[in-house]
C-alpha positions in Angstrom: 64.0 -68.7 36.8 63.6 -65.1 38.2 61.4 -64.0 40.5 58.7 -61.5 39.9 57.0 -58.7 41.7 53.8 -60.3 44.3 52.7 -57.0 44.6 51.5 -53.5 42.2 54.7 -51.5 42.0 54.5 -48.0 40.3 55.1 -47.7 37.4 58.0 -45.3 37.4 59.7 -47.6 39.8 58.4 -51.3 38.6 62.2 -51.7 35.5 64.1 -51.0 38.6 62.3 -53.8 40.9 62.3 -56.9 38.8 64.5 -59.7 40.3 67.3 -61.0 38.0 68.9 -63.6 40.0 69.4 -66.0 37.6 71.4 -66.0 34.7 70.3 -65.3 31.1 69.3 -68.6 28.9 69.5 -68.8 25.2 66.7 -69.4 23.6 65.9 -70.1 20.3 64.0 -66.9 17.8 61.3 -69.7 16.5 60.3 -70.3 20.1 59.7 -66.4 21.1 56.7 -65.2 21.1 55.9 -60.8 21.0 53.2 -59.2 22.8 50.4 -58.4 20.7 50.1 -54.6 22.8 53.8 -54.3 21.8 53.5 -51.9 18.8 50.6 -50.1 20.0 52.3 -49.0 22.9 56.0 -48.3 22.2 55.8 -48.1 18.4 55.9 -50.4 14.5 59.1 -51.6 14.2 59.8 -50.4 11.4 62.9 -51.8 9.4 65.3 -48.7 9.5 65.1 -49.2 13.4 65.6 -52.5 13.1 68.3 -52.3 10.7 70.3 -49.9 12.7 70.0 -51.6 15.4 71.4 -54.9 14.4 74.5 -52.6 12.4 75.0 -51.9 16.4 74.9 -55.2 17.4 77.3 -56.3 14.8 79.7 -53.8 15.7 79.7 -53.9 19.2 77.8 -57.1 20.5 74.7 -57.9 22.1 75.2 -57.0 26.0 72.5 -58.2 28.1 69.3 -60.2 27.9 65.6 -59.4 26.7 62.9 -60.1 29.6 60.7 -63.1 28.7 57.6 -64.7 30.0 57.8 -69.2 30.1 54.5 -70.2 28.5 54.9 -73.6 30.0 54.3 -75.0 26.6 57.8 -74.8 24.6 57.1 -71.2 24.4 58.0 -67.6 25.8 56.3 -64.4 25.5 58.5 -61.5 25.4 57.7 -58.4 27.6 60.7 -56.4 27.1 63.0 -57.1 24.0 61.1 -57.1 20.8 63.3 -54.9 18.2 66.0 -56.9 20.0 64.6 -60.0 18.7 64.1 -58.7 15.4 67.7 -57.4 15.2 68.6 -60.6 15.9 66.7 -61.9 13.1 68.0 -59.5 10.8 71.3 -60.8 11.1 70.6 -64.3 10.9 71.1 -65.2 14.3 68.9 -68.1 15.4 69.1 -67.6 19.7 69.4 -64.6 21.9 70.4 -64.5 25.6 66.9 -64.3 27.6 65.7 -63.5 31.3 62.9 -66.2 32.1 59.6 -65.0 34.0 56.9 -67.4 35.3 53.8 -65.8 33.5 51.8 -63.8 35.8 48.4 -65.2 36.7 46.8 -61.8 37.1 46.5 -59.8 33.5 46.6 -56.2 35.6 50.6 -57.7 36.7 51.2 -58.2 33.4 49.6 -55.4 31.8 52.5 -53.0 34.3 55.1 -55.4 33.5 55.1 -54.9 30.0 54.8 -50.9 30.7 57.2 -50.7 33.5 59.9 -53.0 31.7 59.7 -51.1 28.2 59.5 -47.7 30.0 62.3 -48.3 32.2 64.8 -49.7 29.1 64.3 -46.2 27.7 64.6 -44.1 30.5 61.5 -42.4 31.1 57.7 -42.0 29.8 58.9 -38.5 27.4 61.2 -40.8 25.9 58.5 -42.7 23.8 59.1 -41.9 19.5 56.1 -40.0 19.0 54.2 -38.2 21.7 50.8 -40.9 20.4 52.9 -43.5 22.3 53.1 -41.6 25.6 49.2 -41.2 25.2 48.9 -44.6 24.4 50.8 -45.8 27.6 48.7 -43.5 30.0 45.6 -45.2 28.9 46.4 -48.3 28.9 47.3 -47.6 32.9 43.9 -45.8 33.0 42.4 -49.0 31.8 44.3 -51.0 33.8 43.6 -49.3 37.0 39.7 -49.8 36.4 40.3 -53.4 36.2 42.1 -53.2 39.7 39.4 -51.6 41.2 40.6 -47.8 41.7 38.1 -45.7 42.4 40.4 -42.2 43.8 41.5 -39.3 41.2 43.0 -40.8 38.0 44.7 -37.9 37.0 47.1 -37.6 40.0 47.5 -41.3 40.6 48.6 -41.7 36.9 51.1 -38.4 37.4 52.5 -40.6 40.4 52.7 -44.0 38.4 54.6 -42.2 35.9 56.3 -39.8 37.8 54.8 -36.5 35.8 53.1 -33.8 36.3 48.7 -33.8 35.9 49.4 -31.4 33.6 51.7 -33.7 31.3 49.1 -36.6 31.6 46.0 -34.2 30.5 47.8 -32.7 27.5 49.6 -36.5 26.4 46.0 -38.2 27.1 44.3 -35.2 24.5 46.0 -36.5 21.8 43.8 -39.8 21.6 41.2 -37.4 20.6 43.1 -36.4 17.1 43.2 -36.9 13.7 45.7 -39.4 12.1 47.2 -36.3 10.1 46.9 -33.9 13.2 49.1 -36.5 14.8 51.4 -36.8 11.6 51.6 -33.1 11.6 52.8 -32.6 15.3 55.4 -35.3 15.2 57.1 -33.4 11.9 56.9 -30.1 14.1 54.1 -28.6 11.9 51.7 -28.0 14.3 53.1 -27.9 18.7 52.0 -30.0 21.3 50.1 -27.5 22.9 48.4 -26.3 20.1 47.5 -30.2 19.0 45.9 -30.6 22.3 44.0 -27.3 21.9 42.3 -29.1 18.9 41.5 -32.1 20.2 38.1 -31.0 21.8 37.3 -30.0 17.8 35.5 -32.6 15.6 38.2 -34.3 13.4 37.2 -32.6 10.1 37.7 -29.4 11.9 40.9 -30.2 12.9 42.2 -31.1 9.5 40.6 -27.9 7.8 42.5 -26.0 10.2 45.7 -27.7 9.7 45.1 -26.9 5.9 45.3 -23.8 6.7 48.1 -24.0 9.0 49.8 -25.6 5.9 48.7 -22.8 3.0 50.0 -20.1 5.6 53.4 -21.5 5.7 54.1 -21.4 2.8 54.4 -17.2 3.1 56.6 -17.8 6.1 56.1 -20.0 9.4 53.1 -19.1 11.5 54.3 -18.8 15.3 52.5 -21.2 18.1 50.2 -17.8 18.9 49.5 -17.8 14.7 48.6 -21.2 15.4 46.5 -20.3 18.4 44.8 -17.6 16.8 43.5 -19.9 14.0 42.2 -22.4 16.4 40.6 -19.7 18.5 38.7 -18.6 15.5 36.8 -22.0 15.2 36.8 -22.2 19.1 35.8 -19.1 20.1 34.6 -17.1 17.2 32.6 -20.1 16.1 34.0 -19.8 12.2 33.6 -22.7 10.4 36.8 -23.6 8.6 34.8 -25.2 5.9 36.1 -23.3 2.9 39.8 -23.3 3.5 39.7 -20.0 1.2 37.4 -18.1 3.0 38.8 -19.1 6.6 42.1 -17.9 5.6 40.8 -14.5 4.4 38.7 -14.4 7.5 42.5 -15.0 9.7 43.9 -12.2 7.6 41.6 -9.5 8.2 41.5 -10.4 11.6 45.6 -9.9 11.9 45.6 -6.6 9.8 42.4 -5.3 12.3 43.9 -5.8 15.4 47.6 -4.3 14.0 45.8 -1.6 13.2 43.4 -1.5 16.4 46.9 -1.8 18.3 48.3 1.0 16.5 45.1 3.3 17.7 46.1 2.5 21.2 49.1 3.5 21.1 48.3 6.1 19.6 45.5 7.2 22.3 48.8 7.1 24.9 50.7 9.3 23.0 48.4 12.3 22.4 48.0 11.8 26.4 51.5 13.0 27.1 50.6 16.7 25.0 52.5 19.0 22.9 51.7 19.9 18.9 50.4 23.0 17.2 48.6 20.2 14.6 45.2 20.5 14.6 42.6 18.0 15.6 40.4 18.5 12.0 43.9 17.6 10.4 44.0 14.1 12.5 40.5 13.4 12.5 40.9 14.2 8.2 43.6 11.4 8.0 42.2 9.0 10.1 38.5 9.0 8.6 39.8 8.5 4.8 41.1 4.7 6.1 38.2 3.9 8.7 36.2 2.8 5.8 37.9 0.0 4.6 39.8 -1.0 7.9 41.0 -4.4 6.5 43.3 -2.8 4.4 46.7 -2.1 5.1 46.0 1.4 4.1 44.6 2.4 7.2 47.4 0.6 9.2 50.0 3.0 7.3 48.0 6.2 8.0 48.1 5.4 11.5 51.7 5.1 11.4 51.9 8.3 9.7 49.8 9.9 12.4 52.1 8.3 15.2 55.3 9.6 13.9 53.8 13.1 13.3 52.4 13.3 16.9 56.0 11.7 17.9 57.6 15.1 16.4 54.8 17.2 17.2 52.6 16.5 20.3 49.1 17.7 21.1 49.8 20.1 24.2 45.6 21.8 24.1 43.9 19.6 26.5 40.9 19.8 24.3 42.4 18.7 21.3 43.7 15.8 23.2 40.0 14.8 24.4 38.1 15.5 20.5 41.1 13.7 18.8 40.8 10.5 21.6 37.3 10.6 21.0 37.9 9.8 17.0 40.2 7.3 18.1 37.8 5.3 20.3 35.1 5.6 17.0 37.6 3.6 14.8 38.3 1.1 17.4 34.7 1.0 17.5 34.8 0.3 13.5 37.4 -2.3 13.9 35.3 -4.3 16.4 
């Protein structure tokens, strides 16, 4: 029987560590037992997994052993293995090659054991399915680090068991804080990481409202991850409820097509700053006062234009002109506040 680890290992380090001296045993499917924190942790087994993987293991063998605990009783627990075992099952087999552990005494041992062994098979923590997983993972160490007593900074000492950044583990760990379709959503790419996180701190009806609208604007045309932003920063900031999906949209709208054209006022303020133009300043503030009324319009966003390209030909060059006409300028921005 192999030996395990007496003491706590790191995580990132604990696959690497565990003793396999011995050689594998076959045991028999009926007599393995999985780990009821398997599928919370690394993910369902679902049967296209499965069913791929045992087209593998027809093809090409089954290399290797899965890592099992001896229950003393007939029995073995595995810690490391368990869409093996199903694979196995799949194809009708009825034993699989098996490294035997003496079941740790202490639950915090086994608790990293059955991290440290399923992290290292896949290579690394970012290597989980679905970013839930990697969430899932970091708290269970969080939990499991109370029950050995830590008492220090979790946030680093987690980034060191799992060799990441405190950055990583902050953003992964947010995502226990959202909605079942806010998690759907960022594992089919609709919504980013980043932005998911962002809306964790948002109560979980908020979060879905927005993704409803996330959803509706798509279909125009994919909104960017600053789109995104902008539409979480308008519950989070702005303090607009997203209630009326309708209404919240419109809201995100007018919003866009006010700053476009508040953007197009600026630049428009460091043009007339260089000088030049016989145009008078009654003839710009003329065009620019016909659209200031109804600044949500796109109207007002294609006079501007009109004004930059004219002041592009023909500059302002009195300095007088340039101040009255700047003056304007700052009134609409005003209007578009």
């Amino acid at each position: 029987m192999a030996r395990m680890l007496k003491n706590t290992t790191q995580i990132k380090d604990l696959g690497t560590k565990i003793q396999q001296d011995n050689i594998p045993k076959m045991i028999k499917l009926d007599k393995l037992l999985e780990h009821e924190d398997n599928e919370y942790l690394f993910g369902e087994n679902d049967e296209d997994t499965i069913k791929n993987l045992a087209e593998g293991i027809k093809k090409d063998g089954f290399n290797g052993a899965i890592l099992v605990w001896d229950m003393k009783n007939g029995t073995y627990m595995i810690f490391s293995g368990h869409r093996r075992k199903r694979a196995m099952e799949y194809l009708g087999r009825d034993a699989i090659s098996c490294f035997v552990y003496k079941y740790p005494e202490s639950e915090t041992e086994r608790r990293r054991l059955l991290l440290g062994a399923n992290i290292y098979t896949r290579g690394s923590i970012d290597a989980a399915i679905r970013h839930i997983y990697i969430a899932r993972q970091i708290n269970y160490l969080r939990e499991t680090l109370k029950m050995e007593g830590f008492t220090g900074n979790y946030k680093k000492r987690l980034a060191e068991e799992f060799g990441t950044s405190e950055s990583k583990i902050q953003r992964y760990e947010s995502l226990l804080n959202c909605s079942e379709r806010l998690l759907k959503a960022e594992d089919e790419g609709i919504i980013p990481m980043a932005q998911a996180s962002s809306m964790s701190v948002l109560s979980l009806a908020d979060q879905d409202r927005i993704l409803d609208a996330v959803i509706k604007l798509n279909s125009s045309g994919a909104l960017s991850r600053q789109e995104i932003q902008n539409l979480i920063n308008m519950v989070k900031l702005d303090h607009i409820s997203p209630e009326d999906t309708e209404a919240f949209i419109e809201e995100y709208r007018r919003q866009v097509k006010s700053t476009k054209a508040a953007d197009l006022v600026n630049d428009i303020m460091g043009k007339v700053s260089a000088g030049g133009s016989d145009t008078t300043v009654q003839q710009e503030e003329g065009e620019i006062e016909k659209r200031t009324k109804r600044t949500i319009y796109e109207g007002m966003i294609d006079e501007l234009l009109k004004i930059e390209n004219r002041l592009k030909k023909r500059p302002l060059k009195d300095k007088d002109q340039v101040r009255e006409l700047k003056a304007r300028l700052e009134a609409v921005l005003q209007l578009l506040d």
